[in-house]
CHARMM-style PDB file with segment names, atoms N, HN, CA, C and O in Angstrom:
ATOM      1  N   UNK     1       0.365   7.863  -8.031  1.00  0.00      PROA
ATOM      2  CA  UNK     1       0.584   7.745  -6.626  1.00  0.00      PROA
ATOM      3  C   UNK     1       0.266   9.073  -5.950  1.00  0.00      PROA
ATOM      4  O   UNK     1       0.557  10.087  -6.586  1.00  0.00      PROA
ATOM      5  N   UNK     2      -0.237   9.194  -4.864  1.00  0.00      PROA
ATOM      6  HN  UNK     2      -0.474   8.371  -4.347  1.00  0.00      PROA
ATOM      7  CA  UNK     2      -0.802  10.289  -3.988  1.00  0.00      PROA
ATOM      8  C   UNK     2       0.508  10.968  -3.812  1.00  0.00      PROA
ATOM      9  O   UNK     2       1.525  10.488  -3.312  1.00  0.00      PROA
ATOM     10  N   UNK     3       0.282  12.467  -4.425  1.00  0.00      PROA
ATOM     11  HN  UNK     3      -0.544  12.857  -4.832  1.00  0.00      PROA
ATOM     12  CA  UNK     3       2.036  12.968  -3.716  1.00  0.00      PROA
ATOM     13  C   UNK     3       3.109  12.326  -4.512  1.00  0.00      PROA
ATOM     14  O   UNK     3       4.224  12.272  -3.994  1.00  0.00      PROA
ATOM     15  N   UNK     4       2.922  11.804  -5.763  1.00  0.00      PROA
ATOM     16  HN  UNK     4       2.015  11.848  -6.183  1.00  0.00      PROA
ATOM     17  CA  UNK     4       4.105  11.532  -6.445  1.00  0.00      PROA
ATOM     18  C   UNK     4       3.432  11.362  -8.002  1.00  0.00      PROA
ATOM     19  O   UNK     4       3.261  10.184  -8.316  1.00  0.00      PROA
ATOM     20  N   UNK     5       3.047  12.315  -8.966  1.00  0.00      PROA
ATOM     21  HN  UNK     5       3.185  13.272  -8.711  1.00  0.00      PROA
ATOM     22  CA  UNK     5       2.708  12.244 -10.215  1.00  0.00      PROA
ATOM     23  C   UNK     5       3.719  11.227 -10.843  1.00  0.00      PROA
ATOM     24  O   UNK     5       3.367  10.104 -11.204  1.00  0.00      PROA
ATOM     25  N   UNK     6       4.846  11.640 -10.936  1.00  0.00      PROA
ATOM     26  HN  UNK     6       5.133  12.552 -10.642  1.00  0.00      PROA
ATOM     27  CA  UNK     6       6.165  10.768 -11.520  1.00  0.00      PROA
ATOM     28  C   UNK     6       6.027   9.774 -11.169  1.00  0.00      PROA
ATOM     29  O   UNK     6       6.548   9.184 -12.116  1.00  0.00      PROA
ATOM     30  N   UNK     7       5.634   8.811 -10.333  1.00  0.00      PROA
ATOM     31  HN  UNK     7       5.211   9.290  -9.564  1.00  0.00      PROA
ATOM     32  CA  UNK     7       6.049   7.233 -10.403  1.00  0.00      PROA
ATOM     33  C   UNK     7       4.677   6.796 -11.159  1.00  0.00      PROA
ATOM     34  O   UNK     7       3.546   7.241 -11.352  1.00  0.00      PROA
ATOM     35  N   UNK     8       5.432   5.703 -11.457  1.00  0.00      PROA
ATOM     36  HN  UNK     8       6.352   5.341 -11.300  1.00  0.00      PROA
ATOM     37  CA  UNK     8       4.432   4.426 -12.045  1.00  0.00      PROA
ATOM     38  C   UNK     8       4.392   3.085 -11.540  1.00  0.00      PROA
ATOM     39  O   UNK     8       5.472   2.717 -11.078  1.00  0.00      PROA
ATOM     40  N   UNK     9       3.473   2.259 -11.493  1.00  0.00      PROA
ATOM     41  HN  UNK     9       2.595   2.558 -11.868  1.00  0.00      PROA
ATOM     42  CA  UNK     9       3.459   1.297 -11.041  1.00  0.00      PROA
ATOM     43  C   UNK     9       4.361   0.407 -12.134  1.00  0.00      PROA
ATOM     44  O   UNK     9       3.796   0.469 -13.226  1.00  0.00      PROA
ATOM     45  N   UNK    10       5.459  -0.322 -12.192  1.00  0.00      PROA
ATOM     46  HN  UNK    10       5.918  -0.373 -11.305  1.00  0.00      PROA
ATOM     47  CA  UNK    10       5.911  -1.191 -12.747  1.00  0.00      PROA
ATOM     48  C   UNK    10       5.359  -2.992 -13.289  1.00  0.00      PROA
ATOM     49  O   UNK    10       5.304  -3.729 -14.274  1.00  0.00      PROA
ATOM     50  N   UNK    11       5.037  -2.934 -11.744  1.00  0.00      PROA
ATOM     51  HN  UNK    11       5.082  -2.335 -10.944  1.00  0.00      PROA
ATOM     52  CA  UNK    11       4.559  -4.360 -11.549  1.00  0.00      PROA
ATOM     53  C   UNK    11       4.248  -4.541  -9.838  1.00  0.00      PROA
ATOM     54  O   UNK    11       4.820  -3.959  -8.916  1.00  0.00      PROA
ATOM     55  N   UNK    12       3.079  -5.613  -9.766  1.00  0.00      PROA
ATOM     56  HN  UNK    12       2.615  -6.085 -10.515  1.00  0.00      PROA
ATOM     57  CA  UNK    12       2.811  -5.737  -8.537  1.00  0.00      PROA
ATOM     58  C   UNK    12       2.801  -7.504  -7.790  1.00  0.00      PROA
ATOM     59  O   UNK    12       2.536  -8.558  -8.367  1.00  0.00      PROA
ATOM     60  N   UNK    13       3.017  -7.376  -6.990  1.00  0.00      PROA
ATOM     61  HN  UNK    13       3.232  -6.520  -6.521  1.00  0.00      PROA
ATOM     62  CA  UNK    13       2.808  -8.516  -6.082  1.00  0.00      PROA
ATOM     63  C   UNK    13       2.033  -9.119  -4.803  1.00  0.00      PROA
ATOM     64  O   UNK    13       2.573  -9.144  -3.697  1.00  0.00      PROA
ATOM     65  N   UNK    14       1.504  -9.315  -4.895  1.00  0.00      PROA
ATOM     66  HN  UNK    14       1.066  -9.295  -5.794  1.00  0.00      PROA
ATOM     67  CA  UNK    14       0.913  -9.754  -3.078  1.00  0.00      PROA
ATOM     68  C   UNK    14       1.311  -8.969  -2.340  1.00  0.00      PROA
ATOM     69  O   UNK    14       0.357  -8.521  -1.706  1.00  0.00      PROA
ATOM     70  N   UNK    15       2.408  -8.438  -1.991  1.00  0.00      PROA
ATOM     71  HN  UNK    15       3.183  -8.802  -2.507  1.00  0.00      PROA
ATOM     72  CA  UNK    15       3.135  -7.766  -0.908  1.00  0.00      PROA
ATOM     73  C   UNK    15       3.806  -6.932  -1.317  1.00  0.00      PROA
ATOM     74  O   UNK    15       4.174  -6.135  -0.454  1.00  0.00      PROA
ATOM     75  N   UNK    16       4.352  -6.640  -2.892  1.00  0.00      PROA
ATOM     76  HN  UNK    16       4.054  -7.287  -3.593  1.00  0.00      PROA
ATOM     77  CA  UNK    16       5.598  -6.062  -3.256  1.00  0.00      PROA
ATOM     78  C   UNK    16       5.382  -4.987  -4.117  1.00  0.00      PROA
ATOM     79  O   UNK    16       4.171  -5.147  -3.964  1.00  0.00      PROA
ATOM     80  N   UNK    17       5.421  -4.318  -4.657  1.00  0.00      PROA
ATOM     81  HN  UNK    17       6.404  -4.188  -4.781  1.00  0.00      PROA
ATOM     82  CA  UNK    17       5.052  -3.139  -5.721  1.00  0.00      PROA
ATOM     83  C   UNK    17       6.834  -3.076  -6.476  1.00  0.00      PROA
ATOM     84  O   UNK    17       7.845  -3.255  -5.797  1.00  0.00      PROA
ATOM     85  N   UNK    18       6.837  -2.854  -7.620  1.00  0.00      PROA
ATOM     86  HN  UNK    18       6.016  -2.708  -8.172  1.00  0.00      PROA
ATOM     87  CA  UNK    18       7.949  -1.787  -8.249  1.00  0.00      PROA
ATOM     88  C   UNK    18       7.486  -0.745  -9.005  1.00  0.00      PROA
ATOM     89  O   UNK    18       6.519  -0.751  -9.766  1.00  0.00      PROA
ATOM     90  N   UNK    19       8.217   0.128  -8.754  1.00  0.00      PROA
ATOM     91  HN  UNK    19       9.003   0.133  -8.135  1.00  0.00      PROA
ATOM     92  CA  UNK    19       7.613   1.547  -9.108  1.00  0.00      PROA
ATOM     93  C   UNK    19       8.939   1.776  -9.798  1.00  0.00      PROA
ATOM     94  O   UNK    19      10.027   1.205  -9.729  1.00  0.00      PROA
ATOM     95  N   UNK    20       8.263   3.291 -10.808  1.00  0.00      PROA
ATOM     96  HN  UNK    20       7.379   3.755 -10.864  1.00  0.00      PROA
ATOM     97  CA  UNK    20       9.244   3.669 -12.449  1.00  0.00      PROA
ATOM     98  C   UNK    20       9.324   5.089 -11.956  1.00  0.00      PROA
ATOM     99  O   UNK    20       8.830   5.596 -10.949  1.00  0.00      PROA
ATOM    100  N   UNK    21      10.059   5.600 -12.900  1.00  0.00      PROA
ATOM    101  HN  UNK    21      10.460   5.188 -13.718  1.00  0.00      PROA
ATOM    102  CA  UNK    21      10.129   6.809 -12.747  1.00  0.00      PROA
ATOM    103  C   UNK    21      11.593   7.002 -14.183  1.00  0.00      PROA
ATOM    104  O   UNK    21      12.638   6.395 -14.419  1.00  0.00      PROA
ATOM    105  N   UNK    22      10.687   8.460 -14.963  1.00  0.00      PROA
ATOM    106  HN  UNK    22       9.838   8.953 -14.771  1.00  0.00      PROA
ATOM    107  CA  UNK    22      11.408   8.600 -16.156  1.00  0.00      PROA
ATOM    108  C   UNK    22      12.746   9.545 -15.744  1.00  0.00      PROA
ATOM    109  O   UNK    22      13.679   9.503 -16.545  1.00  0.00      PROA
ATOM    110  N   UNK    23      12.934  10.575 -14.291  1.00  0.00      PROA
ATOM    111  HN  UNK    23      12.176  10.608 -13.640  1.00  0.00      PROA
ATOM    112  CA  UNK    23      13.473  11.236 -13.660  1.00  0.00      PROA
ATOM    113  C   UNK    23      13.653  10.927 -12.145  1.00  0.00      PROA
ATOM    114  O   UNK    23      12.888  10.238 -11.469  1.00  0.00      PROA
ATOM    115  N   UNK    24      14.829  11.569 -11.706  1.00  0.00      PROA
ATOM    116  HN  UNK    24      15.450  12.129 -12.255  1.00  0.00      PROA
ATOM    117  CA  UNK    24      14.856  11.601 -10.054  1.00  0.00      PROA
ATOM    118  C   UNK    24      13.944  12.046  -9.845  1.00  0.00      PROA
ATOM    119  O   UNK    24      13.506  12.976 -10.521  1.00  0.00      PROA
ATOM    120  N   UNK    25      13.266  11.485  -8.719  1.00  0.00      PROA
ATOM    121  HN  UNK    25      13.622  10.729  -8.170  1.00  0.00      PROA
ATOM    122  CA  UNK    25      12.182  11.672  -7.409  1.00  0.00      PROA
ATOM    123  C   UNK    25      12.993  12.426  -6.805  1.00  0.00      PROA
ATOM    124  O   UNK    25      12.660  13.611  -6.822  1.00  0.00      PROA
ATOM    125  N   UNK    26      14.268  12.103  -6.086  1.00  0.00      PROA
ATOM    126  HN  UNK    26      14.538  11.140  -6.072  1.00  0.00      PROA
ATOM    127  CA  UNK    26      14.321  12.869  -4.652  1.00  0.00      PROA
ATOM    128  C   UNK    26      14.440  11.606  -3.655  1.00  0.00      PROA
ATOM    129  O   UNK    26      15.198  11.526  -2.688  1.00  0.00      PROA
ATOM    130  N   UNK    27      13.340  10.448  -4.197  1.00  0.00      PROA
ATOM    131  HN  UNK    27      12.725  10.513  -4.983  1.00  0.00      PROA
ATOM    132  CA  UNK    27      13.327   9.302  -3.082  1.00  0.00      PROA
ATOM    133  C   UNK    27      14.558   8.809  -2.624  1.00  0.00      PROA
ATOM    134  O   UNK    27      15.630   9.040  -3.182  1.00  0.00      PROA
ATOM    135  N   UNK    28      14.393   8.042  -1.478  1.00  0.00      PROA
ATOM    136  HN  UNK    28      13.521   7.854  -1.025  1.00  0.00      PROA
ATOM    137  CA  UNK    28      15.664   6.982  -1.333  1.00  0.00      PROA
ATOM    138  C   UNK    28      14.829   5.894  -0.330  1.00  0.00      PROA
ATOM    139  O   UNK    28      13.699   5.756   0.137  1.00  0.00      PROA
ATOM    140  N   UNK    29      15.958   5.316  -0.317  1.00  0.00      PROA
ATOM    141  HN  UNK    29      16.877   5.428  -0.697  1.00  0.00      PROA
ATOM    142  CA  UNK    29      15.554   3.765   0.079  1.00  0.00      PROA
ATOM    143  C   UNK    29      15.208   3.953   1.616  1.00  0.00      PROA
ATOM    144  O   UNK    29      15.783   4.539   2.533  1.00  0.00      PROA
ATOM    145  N   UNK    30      14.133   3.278   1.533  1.00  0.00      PROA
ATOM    146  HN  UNK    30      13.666   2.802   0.788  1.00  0.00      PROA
ATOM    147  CA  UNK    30      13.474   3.466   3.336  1.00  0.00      PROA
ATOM    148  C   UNK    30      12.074   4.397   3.263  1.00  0.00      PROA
ATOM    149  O   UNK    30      10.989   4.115   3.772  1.00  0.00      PROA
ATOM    150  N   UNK    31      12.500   5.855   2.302  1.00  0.00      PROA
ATOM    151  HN  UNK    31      13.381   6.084   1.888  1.00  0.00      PROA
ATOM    152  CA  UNK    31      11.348   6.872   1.914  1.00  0.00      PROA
ATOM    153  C   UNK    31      10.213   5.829   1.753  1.00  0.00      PROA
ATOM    154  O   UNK    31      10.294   4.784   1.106  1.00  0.00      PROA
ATOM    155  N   UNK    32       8.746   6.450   2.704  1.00  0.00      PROA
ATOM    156  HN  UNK    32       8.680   7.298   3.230  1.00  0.00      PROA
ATOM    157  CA  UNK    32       7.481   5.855   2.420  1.00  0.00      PROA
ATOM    158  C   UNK    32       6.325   6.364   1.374  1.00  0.00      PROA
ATOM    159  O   UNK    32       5.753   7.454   1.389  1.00  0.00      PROA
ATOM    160  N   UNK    33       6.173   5.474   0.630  1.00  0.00      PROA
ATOM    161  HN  UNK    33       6.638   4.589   0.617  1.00  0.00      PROA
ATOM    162  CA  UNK    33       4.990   5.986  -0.814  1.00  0.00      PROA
ATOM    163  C   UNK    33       3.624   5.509  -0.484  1.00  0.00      PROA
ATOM    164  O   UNK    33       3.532   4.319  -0.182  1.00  0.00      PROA
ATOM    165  N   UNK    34       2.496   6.267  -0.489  1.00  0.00      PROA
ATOM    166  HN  UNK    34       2.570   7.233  -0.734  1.00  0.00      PROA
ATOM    167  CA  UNK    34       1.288   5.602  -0.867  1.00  0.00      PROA
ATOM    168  C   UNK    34       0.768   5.398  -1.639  1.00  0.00      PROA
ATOM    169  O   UNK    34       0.323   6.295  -2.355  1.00  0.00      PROA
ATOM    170  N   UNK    35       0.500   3.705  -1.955  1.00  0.00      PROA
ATOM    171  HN  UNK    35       0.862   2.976  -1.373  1.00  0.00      PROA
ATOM    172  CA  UNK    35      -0.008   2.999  -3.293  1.00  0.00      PROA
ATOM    173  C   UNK    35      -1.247   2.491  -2.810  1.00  0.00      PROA
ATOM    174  O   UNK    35      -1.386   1.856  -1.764  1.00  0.00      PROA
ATOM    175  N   UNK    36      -2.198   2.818  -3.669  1.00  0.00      PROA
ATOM    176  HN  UNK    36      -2.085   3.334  -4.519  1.00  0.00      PROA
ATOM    177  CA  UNK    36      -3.772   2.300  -3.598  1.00  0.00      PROA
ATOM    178  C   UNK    36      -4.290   1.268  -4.576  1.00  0.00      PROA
ATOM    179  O   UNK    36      -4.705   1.211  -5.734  1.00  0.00      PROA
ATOM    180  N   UNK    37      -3.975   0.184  -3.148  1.00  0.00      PROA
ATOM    181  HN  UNK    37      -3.638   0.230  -2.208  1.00  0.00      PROA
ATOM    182  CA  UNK    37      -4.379  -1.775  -4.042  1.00  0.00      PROA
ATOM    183  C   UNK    37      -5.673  -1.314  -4.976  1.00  0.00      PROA
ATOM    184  O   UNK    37      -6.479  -0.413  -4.745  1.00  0.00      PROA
ATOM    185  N   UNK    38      -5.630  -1.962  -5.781  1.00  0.00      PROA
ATOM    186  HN  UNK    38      -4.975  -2.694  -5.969  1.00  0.00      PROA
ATOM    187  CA  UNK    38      -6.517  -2.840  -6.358  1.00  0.00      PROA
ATOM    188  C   UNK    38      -7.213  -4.135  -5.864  1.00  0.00      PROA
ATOM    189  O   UNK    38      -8.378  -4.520  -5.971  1.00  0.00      PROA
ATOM    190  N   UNK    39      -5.971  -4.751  -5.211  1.00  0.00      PROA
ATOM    191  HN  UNK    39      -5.025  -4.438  -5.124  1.00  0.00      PROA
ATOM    192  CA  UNK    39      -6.472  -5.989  -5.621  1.00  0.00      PROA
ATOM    193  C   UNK    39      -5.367  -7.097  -3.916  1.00  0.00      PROA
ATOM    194  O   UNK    39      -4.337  -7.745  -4.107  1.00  0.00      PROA
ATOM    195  N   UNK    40      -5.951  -6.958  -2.755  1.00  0.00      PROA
ATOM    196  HN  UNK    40      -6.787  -6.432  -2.600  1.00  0.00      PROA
ATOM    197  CA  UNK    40      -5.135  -7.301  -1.527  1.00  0.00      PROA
ATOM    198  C   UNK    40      -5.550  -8.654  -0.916  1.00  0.00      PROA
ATOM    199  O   UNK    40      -5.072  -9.027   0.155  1.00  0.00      PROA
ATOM    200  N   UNK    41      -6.437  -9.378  -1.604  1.00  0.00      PROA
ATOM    201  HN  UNK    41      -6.825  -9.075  -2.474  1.00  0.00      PROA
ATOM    202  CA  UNK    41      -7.364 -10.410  -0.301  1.00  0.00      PROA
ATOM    203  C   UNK    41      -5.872 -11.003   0.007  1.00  0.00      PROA
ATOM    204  O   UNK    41      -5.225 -10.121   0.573  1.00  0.00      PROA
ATOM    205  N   UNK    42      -5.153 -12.120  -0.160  1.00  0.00      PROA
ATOM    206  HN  UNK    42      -5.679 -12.836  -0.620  1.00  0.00      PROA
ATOM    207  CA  UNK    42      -3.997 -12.531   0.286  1.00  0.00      PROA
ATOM    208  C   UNK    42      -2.891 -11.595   1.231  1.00  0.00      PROA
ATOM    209  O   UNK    42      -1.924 -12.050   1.842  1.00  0.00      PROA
ATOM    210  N   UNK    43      -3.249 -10.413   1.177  1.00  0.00      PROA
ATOM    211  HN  UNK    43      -4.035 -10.044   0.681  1.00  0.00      PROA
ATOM    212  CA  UNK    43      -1.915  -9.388   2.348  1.00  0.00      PROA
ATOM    213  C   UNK    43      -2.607  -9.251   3.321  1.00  0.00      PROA
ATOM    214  O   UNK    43      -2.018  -9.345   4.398  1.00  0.00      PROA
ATOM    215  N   UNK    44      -3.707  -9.050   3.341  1.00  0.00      PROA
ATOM    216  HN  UNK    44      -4.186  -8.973   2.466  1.00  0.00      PROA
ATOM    217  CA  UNK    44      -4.919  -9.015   4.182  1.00  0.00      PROA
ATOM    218  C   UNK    44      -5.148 -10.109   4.928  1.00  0.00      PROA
ATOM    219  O   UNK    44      -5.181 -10.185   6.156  1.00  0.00      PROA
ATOM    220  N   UNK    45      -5.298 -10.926   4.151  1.00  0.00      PROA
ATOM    221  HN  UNK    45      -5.271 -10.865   3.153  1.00  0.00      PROA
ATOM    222  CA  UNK    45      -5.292 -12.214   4.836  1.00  0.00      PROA
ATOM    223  C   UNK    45      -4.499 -13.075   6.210  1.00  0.00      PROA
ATOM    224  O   UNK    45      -4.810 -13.886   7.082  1.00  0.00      PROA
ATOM    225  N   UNK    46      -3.009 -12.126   5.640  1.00  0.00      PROA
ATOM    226  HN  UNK    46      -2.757 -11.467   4.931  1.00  0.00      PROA
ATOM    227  CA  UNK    46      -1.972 -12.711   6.001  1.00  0.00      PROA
ATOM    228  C   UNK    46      -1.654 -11.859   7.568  1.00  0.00      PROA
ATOM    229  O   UNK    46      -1.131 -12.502   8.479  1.00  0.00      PROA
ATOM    230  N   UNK    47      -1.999 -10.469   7.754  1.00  0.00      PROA
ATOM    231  HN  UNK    47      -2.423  -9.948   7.014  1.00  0.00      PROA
ATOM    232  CA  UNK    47      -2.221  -9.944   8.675  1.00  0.00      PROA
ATOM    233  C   UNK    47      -3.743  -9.916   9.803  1.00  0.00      PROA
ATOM    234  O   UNK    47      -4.915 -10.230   9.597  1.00  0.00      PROA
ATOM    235  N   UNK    48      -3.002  -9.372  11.042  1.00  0.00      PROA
ATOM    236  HN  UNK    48      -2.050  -9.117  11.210  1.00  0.00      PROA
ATOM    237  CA  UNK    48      -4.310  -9.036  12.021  1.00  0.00      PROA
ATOM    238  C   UNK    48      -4.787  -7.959  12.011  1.00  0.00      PROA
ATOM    239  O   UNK    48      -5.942  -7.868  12.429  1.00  0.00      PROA
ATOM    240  N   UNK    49      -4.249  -7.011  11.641  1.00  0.00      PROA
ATOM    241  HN  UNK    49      -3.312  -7.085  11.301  1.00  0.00      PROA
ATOM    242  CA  UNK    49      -5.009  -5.260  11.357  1.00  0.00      PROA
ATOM    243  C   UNK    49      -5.040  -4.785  10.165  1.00  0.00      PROA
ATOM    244  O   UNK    49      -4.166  -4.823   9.299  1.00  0.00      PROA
ATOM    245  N   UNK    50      -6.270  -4.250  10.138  1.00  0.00      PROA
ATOM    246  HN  UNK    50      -6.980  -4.219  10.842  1.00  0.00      PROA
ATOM    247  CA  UNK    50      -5.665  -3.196   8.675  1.00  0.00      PROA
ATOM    248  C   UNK    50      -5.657  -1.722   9.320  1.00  0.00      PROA
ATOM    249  O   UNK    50      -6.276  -1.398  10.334  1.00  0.00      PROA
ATOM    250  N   UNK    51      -4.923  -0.982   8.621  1.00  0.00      PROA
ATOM    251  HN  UNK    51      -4.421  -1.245   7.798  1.00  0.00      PROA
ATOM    252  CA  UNK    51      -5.061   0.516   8.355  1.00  0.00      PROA
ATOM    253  C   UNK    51      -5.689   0.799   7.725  1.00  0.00      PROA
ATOM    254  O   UNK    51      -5.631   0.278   6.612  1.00  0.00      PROA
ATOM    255  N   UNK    52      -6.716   1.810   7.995  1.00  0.00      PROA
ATOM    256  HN  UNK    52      -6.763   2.233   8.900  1.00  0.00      PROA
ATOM    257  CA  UNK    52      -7.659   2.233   7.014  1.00  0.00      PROA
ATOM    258  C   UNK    52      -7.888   3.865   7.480  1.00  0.00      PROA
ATOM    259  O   UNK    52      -7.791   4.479   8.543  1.00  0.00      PROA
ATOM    260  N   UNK    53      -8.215   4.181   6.196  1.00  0.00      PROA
ATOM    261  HN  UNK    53      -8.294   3.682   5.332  1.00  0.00      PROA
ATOM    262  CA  UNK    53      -8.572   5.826   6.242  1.00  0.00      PROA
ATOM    263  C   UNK    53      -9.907   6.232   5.585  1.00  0.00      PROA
ATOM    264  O   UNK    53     -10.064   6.629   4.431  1.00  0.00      PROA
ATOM    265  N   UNK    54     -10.979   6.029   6.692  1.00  0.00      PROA
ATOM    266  HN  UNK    54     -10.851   5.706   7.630  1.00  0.00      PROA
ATOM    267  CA  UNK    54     -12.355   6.027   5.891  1.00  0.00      PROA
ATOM    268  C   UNK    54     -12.284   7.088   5.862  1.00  0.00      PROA
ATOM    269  O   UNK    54     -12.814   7.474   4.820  1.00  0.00      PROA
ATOM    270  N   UNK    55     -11.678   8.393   6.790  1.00  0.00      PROA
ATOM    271  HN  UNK    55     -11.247   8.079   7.637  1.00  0.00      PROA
ATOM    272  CA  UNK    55     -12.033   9.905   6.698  1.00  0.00      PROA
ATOM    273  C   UNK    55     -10.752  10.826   6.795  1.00  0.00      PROA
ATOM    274  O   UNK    55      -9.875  10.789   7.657  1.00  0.00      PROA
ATOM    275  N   UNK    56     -10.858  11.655   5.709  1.00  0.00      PROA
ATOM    276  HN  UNK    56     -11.571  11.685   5.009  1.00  0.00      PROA
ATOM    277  CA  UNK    56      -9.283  12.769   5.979  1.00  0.00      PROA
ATOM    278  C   UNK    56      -9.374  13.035   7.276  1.00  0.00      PROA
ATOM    279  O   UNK    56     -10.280  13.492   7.973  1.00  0.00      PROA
ATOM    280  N   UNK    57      -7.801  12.513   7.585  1.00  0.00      PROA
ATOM    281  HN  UNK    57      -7.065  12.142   7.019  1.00  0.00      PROA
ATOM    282  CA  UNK    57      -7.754  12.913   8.753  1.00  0.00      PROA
ATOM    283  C   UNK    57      -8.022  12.075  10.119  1.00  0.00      PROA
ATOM    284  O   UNK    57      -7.930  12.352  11.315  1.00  0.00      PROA
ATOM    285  N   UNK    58      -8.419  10.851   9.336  1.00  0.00      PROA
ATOM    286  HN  UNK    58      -8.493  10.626   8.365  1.00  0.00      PROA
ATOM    287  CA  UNK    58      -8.997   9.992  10.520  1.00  0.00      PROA
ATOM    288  C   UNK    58      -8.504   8.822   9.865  1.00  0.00      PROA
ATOM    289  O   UNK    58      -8.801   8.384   8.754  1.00  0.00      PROA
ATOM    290  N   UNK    59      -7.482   8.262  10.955  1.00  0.00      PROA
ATOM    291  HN  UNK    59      -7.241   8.618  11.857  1.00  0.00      PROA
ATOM    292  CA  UNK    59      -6.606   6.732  10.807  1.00  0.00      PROA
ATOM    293  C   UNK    59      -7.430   6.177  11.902  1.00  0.00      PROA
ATOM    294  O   UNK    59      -7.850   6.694  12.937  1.00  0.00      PROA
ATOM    295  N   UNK    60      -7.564   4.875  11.359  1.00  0.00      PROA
ATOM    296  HN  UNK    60      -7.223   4.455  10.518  1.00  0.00      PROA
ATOM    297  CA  UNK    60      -7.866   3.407  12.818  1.00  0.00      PROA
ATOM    298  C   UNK    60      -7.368   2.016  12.280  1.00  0.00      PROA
ATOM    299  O   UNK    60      -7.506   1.545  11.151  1.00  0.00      PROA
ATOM    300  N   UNK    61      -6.959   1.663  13.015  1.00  0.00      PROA
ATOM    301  HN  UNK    61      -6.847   2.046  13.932  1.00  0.00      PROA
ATOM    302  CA  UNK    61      -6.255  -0.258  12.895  1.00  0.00      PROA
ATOM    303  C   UNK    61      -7.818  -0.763  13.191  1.00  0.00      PROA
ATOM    304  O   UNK    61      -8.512  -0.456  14.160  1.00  0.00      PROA
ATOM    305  N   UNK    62      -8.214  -1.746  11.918  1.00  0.00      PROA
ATOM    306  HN  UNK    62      -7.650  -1.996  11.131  1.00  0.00      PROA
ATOM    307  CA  UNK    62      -9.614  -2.380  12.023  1.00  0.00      PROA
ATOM    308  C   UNK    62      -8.755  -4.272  12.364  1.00  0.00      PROA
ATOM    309  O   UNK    62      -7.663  -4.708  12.002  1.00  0.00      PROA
ATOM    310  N   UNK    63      -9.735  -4.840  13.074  1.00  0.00      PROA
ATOM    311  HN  UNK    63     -10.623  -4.486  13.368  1.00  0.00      PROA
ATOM    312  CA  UNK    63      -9.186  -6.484  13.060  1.00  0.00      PROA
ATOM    313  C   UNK    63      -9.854  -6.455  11.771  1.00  0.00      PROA
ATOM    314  O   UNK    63     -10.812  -5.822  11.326  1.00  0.00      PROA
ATOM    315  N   UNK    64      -8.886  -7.525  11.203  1.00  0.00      PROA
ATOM    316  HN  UNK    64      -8.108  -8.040  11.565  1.00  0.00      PROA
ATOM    317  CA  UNK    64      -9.242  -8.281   9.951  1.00  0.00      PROA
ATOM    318  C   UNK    64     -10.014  -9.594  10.580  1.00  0.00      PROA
ATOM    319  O   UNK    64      -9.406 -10.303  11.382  1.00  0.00      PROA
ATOM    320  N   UNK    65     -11.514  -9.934  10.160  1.00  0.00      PROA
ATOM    321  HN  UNK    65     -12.009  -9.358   9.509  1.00  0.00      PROA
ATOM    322  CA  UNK    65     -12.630 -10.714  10.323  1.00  0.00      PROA
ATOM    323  C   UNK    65     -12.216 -11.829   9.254  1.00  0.00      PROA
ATOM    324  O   UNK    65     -12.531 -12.991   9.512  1.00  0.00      PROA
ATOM    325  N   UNK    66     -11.495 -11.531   8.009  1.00  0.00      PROA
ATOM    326  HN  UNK    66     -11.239 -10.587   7.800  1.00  0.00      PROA
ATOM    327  CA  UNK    66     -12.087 -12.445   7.242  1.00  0.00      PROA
ATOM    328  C   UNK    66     -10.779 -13.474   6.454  1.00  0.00      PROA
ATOM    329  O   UNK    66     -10.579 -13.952   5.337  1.00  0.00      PROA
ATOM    330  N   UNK    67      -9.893 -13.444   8.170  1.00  0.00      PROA
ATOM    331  HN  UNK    67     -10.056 -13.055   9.077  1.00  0.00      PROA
ATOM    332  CA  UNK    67      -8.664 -14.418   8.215  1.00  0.00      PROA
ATOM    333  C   UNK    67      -8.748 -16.020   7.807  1.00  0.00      PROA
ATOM    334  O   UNK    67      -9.715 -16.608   8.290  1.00  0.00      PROA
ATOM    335  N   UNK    68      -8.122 -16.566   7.226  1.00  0.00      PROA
ATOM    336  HN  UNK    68      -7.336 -16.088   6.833  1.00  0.00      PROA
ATOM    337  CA  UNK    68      -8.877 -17.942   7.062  1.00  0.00      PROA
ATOM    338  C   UNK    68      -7.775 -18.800   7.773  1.00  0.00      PROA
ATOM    339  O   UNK    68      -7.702 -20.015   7.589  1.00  0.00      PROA
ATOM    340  N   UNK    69      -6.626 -17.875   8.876  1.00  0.00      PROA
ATOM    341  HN  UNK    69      -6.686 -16.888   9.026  1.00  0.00      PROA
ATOM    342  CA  UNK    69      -5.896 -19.001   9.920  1.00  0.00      PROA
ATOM    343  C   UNK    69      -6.198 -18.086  11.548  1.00  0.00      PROA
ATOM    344  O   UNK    69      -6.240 -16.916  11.929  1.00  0.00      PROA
ATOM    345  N   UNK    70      -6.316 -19.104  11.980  1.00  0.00      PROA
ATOM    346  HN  UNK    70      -6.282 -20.054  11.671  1.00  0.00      PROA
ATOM    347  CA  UNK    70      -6.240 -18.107  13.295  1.00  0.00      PROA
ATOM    348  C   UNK    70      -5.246 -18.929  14.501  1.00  0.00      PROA
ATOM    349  OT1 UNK    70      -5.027 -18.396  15.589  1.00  0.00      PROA
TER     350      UNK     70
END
């Protein structure tokens, strides 16, 4: 994880992640982590924007085109 050597991915879900850790982080509940999908068409799906970071330093909300409800 970006900014967190210590965690591990446990297991993943459509929407959900659990993350490991052999020691305290420091984290607590609410604290925000960045995890880099693999694998999203269904979360994506399910929303109207994505966040994306094509460039350090540069955030934009893109519409998601490739919704299959509208």
């Amino acid at each position: 994880m970006p900014g967190h050597p210590d965690l591990s991915v446990a297991r993943l879900s459509e929407e959900h992640t659990v993350l490991t850790a052999a020691e305290s982080t420091g984290l607590e509940v609410g604290d925000r982590v960045a995890i880099i999908p693999c694998h999203v068409c269904t979360t994506v799906n399910l929303h109207p924007y994505l966040l994306t970071f094509a460039e350090i330093g540069k955030v934009t909300w893109e519409p998601v085109a490739a919704r299959g409800w509208r």
